[in-house]
C-alpha positions as a Python dict, from the first residue, in 0.01 Angstrom:
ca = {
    (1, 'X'): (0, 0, 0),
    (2, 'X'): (114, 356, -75),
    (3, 'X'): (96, 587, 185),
    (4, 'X'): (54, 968, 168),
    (5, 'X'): (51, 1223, 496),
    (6, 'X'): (6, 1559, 486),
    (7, 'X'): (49, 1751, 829),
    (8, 'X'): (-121, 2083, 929),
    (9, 'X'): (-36, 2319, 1241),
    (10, 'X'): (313, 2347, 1385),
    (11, 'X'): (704, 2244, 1401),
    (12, 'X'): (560, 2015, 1725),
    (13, 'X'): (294, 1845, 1495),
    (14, 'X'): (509, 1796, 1237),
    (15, 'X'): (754, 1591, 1452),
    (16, 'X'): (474, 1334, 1525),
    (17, 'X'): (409, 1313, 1145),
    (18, 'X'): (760, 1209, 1117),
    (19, 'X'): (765, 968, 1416),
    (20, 'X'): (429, 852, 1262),
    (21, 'X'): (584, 816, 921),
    (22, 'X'): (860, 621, 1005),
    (23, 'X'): (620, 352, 1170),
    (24, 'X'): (520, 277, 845),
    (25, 'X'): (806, 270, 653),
    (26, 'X'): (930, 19, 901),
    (27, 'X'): (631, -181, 837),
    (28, 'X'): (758, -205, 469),
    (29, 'X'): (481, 77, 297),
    (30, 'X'): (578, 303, 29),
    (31, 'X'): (537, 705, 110),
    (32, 'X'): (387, 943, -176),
    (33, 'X'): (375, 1274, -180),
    (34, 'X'): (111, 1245, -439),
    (35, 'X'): (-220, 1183, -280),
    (36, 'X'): (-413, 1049, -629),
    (37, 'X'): (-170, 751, -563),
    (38, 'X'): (-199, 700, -240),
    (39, 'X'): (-405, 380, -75),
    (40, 'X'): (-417, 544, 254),
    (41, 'X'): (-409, 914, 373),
    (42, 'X'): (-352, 1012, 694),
    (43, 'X'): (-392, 1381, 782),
    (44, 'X'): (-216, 1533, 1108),
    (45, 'X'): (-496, 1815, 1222),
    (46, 'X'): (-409, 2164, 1400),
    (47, 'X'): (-689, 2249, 1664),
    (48, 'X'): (-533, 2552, 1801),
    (49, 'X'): (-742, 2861, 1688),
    (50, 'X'): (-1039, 2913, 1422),
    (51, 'X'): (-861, 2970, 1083),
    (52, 'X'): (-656, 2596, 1207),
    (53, 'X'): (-1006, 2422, 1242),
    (54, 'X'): (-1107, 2554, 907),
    (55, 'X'): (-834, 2435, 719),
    (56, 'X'): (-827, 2098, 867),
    (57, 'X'): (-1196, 2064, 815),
    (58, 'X'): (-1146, 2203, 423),
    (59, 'X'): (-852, 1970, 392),
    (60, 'X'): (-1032, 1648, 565),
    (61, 'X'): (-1307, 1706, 265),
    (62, 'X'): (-1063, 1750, 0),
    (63, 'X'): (-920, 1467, 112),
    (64, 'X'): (-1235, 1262, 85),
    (65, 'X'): (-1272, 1290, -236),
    (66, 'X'): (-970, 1090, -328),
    (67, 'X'): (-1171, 788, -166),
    (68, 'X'): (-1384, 826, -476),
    (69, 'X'): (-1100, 723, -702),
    (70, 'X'): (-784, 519, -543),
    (71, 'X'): (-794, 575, -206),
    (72, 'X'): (-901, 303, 45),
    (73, 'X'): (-847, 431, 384),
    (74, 'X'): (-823, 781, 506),
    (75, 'X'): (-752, 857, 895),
    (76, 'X'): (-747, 1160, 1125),
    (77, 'X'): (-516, 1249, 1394),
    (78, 'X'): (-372, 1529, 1633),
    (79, 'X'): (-496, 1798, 1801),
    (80, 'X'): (-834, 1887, 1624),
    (81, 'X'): (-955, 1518, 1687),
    (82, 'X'): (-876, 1548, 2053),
    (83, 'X'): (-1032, 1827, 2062),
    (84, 'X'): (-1357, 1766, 1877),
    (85, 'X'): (-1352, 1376, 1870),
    (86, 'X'): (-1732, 1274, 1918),
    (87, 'X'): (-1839, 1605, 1737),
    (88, 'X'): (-1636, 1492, 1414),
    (89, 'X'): (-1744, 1127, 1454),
    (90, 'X'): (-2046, 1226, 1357),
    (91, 'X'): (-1996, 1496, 1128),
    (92, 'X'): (-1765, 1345, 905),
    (93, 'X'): (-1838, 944, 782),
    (94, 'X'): (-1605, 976, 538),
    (95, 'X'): (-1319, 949, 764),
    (96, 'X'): (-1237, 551, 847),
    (97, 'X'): (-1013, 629, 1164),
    (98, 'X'): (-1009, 913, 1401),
    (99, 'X'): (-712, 904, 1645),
    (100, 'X'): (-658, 1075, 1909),
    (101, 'X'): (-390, 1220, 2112),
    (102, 'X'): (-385, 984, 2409),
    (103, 'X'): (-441, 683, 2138),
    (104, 'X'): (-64, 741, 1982),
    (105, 'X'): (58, 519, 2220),
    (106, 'X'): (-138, 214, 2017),
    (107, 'X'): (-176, 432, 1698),
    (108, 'X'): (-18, 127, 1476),
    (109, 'X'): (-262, -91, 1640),
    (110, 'X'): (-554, 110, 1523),
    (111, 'X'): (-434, 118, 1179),
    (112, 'X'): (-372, -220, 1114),
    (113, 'X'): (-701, -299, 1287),
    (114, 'X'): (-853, -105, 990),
    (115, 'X'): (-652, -252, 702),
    (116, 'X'): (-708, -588, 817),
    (117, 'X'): (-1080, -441, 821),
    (118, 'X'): (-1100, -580, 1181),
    (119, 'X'): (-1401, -390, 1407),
    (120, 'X'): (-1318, -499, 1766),
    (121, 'X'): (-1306, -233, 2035),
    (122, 'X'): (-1062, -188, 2285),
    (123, 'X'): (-999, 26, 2655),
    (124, 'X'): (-791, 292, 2609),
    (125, 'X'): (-596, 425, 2905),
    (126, 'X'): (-499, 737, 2965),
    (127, 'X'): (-90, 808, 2871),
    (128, 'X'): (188, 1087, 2942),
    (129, 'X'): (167, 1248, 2593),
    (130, 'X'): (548, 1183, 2610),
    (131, 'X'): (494, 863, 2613),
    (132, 'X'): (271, 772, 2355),
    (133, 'X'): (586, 761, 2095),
    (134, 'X'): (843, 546, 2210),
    (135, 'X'): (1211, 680, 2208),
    (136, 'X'): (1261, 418, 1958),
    (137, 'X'): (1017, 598, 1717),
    (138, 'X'): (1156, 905, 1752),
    (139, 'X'): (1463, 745, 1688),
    (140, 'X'): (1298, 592, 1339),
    (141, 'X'): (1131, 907, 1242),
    (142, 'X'): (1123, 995, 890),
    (143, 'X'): (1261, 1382, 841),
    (144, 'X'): (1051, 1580, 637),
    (145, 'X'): (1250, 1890, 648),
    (146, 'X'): (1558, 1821, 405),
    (147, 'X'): (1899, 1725, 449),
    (148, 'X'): (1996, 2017, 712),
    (149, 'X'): (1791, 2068, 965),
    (150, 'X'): (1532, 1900, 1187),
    (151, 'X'): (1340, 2014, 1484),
    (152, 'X'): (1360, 1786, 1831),
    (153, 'X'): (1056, 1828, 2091),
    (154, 'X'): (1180, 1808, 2431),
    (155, 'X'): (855, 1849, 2601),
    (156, 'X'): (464, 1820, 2552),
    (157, 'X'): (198, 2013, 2654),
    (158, 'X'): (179, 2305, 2854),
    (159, 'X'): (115, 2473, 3264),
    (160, 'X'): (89, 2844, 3207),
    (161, 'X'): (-275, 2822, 3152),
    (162, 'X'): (-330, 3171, 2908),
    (163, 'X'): (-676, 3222, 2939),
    (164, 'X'): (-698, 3233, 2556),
    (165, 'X'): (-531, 2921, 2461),
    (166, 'X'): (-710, 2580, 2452),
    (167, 'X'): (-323, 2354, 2437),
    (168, 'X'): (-369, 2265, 2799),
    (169, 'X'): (-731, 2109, 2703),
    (170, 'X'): (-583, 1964, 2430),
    (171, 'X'): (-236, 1824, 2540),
    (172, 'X'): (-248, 1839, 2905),
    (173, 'X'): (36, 2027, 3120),
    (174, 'X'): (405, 2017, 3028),
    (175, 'X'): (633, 1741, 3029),
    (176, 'X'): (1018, 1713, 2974),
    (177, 'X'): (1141, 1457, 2825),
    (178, 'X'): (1443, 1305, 2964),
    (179, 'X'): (1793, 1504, 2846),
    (180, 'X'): (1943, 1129, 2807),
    (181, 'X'): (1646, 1088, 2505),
    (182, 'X'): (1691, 1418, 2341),
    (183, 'X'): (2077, 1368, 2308),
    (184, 'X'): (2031, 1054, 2186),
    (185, 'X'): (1795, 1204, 1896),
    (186, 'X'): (2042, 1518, 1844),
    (187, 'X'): (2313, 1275, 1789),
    (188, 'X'): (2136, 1004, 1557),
    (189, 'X'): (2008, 1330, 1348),
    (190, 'X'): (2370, 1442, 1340),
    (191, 'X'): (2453, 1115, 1205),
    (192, 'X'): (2180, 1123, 916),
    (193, 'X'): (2419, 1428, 825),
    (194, 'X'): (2161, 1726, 969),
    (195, 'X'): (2363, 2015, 1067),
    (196, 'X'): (2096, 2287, 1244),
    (197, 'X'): (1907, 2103, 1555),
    (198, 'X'): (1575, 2315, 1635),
    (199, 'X'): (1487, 2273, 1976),
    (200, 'X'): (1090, 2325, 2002),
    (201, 'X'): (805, 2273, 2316),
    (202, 'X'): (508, 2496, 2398),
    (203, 'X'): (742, 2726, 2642),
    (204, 'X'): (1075, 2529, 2596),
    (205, 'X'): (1213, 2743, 2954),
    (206, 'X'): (951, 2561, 3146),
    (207, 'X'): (1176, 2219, 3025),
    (208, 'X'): (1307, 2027, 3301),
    (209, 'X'): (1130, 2196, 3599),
    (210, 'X'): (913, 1852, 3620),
    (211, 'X'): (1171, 1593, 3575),
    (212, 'X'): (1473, 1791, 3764),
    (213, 'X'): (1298, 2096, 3988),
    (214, 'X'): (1451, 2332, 3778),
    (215, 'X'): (1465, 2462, 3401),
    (216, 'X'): (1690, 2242, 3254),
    (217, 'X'): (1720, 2406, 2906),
    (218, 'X'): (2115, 2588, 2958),
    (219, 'X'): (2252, 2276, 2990),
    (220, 'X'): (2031, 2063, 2740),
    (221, 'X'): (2088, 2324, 2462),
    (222, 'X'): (2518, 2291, 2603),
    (223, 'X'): (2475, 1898, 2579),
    (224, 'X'): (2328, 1912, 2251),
    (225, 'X'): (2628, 2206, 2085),
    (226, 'X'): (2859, 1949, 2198),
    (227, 'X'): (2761, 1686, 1908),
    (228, 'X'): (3052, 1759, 1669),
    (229, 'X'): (2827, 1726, 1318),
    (230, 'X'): (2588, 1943, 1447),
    (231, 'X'): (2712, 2336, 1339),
    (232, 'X'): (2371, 2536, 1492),
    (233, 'X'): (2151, 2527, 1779),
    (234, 'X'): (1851, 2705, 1851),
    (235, 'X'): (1524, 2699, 2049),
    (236, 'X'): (1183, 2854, 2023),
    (237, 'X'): (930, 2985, 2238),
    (238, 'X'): (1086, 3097, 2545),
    (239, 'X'): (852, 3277, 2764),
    (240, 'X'): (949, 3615, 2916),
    (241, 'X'): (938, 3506, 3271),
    (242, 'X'): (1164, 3145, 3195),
    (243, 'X'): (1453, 3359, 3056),
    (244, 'X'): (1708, 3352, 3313),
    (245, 'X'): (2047, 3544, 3328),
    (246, 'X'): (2228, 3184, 3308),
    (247, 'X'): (2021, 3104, 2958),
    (248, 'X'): (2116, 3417, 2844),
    (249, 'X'): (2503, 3380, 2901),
    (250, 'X'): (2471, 2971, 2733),
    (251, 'X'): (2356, 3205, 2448),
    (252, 'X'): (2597, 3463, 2413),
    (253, 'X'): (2916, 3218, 2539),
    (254, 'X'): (2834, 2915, 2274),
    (255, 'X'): (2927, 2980, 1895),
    (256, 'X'): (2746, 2718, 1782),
    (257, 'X'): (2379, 2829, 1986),
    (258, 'X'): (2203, 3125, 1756),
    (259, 'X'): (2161, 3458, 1902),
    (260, 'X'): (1784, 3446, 1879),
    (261, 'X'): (1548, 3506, 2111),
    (262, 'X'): (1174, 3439, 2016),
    (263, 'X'): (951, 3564, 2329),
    (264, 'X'): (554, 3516, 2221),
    (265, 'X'): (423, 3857, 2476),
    (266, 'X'): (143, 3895, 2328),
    (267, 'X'): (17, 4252, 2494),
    (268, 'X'): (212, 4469, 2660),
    (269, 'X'): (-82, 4657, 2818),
    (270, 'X'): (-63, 4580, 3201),
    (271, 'X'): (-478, 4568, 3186),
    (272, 'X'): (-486, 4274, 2849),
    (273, 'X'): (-147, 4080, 3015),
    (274, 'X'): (-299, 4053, 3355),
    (275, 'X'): (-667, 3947, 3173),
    (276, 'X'): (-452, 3725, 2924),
    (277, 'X'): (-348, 3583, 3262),
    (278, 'X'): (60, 3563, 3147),
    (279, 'X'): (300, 3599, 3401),
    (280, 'X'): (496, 3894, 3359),
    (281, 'X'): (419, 4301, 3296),
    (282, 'X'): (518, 4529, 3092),
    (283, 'X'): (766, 4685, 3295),
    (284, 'X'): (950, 4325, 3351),
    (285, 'X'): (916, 4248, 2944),
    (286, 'X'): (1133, 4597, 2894),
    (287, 'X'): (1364, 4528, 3166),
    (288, 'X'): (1392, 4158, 3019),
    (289, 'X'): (1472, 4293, 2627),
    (290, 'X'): (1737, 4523, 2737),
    (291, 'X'): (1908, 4341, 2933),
    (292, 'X'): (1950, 4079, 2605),
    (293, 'X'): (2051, 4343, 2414),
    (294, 'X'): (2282, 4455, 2660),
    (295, 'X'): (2486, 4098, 2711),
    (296, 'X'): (2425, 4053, 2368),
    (297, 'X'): (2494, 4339, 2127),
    (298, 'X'): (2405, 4140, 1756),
    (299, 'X'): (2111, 3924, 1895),
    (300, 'X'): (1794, 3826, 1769),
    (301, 'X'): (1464, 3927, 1902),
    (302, 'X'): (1128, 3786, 1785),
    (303, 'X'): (799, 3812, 1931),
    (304, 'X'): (426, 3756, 1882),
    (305, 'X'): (117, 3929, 1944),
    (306, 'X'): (-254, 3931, 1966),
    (307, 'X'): (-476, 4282, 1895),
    (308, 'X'): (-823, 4244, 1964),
    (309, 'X'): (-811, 4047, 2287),
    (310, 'X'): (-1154, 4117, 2470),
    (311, 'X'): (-1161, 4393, 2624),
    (312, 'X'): (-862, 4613, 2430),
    (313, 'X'): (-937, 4948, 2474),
    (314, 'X'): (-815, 5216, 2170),
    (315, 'X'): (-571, 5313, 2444),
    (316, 'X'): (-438, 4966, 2526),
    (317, 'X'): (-354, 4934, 2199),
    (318, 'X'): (-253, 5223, 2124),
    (319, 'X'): (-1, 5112, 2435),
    (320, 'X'): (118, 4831, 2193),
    (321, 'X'): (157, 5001, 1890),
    (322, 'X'): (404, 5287, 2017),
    (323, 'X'): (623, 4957, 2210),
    (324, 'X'): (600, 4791, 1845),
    (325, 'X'): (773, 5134, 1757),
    (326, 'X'): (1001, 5206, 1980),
    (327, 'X'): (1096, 4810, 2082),
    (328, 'X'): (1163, 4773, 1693),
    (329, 'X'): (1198, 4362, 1761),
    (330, 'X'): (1390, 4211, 1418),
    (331, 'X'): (1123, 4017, 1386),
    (332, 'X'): (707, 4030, 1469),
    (333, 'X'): (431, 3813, 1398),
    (334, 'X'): (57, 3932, 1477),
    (335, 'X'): (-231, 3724, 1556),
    (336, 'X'): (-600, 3836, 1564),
    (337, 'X'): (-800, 3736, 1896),
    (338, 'X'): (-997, 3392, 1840),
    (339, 'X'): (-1258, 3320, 2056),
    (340, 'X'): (-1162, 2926, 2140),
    (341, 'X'): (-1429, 2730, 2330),
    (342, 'X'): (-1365, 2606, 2683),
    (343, 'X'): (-1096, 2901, 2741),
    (344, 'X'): (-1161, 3158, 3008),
    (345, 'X'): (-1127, 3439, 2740),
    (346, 'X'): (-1443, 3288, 2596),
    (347, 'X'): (-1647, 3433, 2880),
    (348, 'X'): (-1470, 3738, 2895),
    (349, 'X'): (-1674, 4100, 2817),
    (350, 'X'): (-1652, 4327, 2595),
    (351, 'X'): (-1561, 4071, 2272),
    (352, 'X'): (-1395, 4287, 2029),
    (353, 'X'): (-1563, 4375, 1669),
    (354, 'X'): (-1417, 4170, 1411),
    (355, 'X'): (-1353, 4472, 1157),
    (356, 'X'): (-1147, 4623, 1493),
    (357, 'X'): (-934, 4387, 1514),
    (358, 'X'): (-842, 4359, 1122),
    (359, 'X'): (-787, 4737, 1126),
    (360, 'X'): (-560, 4725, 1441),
    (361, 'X'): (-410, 4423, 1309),
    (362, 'X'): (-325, 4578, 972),
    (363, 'X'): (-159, 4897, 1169),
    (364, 'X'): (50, 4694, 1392),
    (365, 'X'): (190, 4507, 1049),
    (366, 'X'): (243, 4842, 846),
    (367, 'X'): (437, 4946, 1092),
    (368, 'X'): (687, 4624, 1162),
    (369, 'X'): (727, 4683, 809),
    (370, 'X'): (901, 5010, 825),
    (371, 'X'): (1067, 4899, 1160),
    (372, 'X'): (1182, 4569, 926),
    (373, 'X'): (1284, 4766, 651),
    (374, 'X'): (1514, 5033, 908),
    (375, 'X'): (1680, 4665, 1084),
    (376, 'X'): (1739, 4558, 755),
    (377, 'X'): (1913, 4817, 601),
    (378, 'X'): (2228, 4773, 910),
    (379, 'X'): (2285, 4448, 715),
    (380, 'X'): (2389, 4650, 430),
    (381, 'X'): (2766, 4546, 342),
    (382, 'X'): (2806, 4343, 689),
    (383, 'X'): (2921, 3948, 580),
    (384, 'X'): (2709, 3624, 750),
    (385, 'X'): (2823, 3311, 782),
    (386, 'X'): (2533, 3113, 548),
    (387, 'X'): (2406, 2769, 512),
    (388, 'X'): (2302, 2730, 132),
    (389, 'X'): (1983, 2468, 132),
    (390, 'X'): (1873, 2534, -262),
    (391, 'X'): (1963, 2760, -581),
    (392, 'X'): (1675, 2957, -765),
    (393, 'X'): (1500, 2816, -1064),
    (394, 'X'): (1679, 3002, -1299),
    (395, 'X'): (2037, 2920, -1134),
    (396, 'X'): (2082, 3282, -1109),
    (397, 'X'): (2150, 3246, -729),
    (398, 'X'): (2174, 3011, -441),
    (399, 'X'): (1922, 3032, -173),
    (400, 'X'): (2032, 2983, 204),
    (401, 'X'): (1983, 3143, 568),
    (402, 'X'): (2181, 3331, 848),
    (403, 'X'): (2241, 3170, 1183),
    (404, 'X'): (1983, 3432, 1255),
    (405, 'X'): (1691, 3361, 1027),
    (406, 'X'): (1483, 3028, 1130),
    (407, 'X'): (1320, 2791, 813),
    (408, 'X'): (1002, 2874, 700),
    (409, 'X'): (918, 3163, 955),
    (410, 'X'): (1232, 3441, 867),
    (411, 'X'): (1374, 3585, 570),
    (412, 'X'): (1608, 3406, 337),
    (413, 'X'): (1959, 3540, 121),
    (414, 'X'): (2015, 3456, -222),
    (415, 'X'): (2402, 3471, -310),
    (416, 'X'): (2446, 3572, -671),
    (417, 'X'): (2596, 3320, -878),
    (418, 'X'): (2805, 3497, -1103),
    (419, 'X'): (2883, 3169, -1327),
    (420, 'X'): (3236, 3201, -1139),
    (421, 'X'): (3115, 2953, -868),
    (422, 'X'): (3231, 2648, -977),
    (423, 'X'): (3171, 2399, -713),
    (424, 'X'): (2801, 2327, -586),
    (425, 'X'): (2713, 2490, -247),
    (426, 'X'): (2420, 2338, -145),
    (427, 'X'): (2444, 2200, 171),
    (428, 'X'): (2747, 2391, 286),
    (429, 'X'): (2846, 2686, 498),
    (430, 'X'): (2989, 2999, 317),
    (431, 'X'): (3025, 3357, 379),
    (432, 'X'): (2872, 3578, 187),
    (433, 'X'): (2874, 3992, 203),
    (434, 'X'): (2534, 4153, 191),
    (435, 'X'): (2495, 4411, -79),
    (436, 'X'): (2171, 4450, -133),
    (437, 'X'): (1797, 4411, 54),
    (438, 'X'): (1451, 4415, 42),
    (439, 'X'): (1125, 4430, 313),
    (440, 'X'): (1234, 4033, 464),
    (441, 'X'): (1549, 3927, 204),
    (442, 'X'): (1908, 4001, 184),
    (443, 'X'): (2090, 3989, -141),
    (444, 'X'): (2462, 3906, -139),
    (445, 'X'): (2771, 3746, -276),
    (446, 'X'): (3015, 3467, -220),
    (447, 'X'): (3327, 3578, -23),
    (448, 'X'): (3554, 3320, -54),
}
């Protein structure tokens, strides 16, 4: 049987599809990428906000029709199905297997108990998320991400209970895996010749606290820069309160750890942080950022935010708008309020107008543009250290990133190939001078 999977939501979901994936290759299937060949589909879901339900829905029914033609089996998994499990049952006959998160520990059991077209029910019992794949199958996971870098989830879940978010209904509270496990991936992906290791978890500073009574994540992030293939570290989503002054000298000490901070604050109104139920105020979230800066003069800083929260007055976000200005973070990614069953926020008065927050979310973008635009132009004739990962259709330049720009989410530079490059860079490190730029890119060329 051909097999195709197609994964929706986030870097953590997509390291399930590839523990999930390499199940069945072990079993001896073929994977396509082409789902009008494929037997079987299985579709990882997002559940996380509105616009994620929607396109898992859309896809699921896309999906379906497939089973018209060649396809035989298609099954749903991940966070949507926990979610909405008995709601989708019903909805959706088309689907053969719904699984959900607390069934990955028996996932392969389920499947071949619908290819053998077996109906025989069984008791689930609840699991530790981080134990529903073995260490073996992340071990055996298939990675989707090319030949140079691949993400590593060292914990599931999440505690800090924002009153908007639904991941705690979904995934439970957060736990580490053990530091023995994740080394053992890091170094098995180092061996598959993967150079960047992408350290991911809902708020990766909360990692250890459960396992070891303290954040473990200086030393994991030391353990893992240690591996002699591997070239760069980073990790994502690091919450404002879990960054300590020991993480941030790791950072700025270790070459081989990026100088990249991503901090998801979300407001910086006192009012919308202390409703949003986060853990630190605006006064400790500017007293955090310069003190990075400070200890570390060429870092990083990305953040996320949400306009429209209920209850956002014109003057709380008028707050936010002027911090966006004068914070001018490298990089900024805005979110509009969704209203996400079972989350406190839900209750909340005063529900902002939907037009409100589209207009407040289009002035908060407009003007990380022009902040972009000024932190790009300091690039200007500076040289970077690249990893080249592809070269441009027409050949007219190779494609890589900066130790500062993270796949899929930051900019990109393209390295002019001026037909005097005679060897093929892909998959190597050069350095290249910058010499030209646009809103998000960099243009440069090869310094040899």
């Amino acid at each position: 049987m051909k097999v195709g999977f197609i994964n929706l939501g986030c870097s953590k979901n997509l390291i399930d599809t590839e523990a999930t994936i390499g199940i069945f290759k072990k079993n001896n299937f073929e994977i396509t990428n082409d789902e009008k060949k494929a037997d079987m589909i299985i579709i990882n879901t997002c559940g996380f906000i509105e616009s994620a339900k929607e396109e898992a829905i859309s896809t699921i029914l896309e999906m379906a029709e497939y089973k018209k033609q060649n396809c035989k089996c298609l099954i749903v998994m991940g966070c949507l199905v926990q979610r909405y499990y008995d709601e989708l049952v019903k909805a959706l006959p088309e689907v053969d297997l719904f699984i959900k998160l607390e069934e990955y520990d028996i996932l392969w059991e389920k499947i071949q108990n619908i290819i053998q077209q077996e109906k025989r029910e069984k008791n689930i019992k609840k699991a530790n998320l981080m134990q529903m794949f073995t260490q073996e199958e992340f071990l055996n996971r298939t990675i989707t991400t090319g030949n140079n870098y691949a993400y590593i989830k060292i914990g599931e879940g999440c505690s800090n209970r924002c009153t908007y978010c639904a991941i705690p209904y979904i995934r439970g509270p957060f736990v580490s895996r053990k530091k023995e496990d994740i080394v053992e991936e890091a170094k098995m992906l180092a061996k598959k010749g993967i150079k960047e290791i992408i350290v991911v978890a809902q708020d990766t500073t909360k990692y250890g606290i459960d396992l070891y009574g303290e954040c473990k994540l200086p030393q994991l992030l030391e353990e893992i820069s240690k591996i002699e293939q591997i070239k760069w570290v980073r990790f994502l989503y690091s919450y404002p309160e879990g960054i300590t002054d020991e993480l941030i000298e790791v950072v700025e000490k270790n070459p081989k750890i990026a100088k990249y901070f991503d901090i998801p604050i979300q407001h910086i109104s006192n009012t919308i942080l202390k409703r949003m139920n986060r853990k630190t105020t605006q006064e400790q979230i500017e007293k955090l950022i310069d003190k990075i800066r400070t200890k570390i003069p060429e870092v990083t800083l990305r953040t996320s935010l949400i306009v429209g929260f209920p209850g956002e007055t014109q003057e709380n976000f008028e707050e936010l708008l002027e911090f966006v200005k004068k914070t001018k973070f490298d990089k900024l990614g805005t979110f509009m309020y969704s209203k996400e069953e079972g989350t406190p926020a839900e209750k909340l008065p005063n529900q902002i107008h939907g037009n409100t927050k589209k207009s407040r979310y289009k002035k908060i973008m407009e003007l990380q543009q022009k902040v972009s635009k000024e932190n790009m132009e300091k690039k200007l004739n500076k040289e970077y250290e690249v990893l080249i990962e592809d070269i441009s259709f027409d050949g007219k330049y190779y494609v890589g990133r900066t130790m500062q720009d993270v796949p899929d989410i930051d900019g990109l530079i393209f390295v002019k190939n001026d037909g005097k490059i005679k060897e093929n860079l892909i998959n190597h490190f050069i350095n290249v001078k910058v010499y030209e730029i646009n809103d998000y890119d960099l243009i440069g060329e090869y310094k040899r």
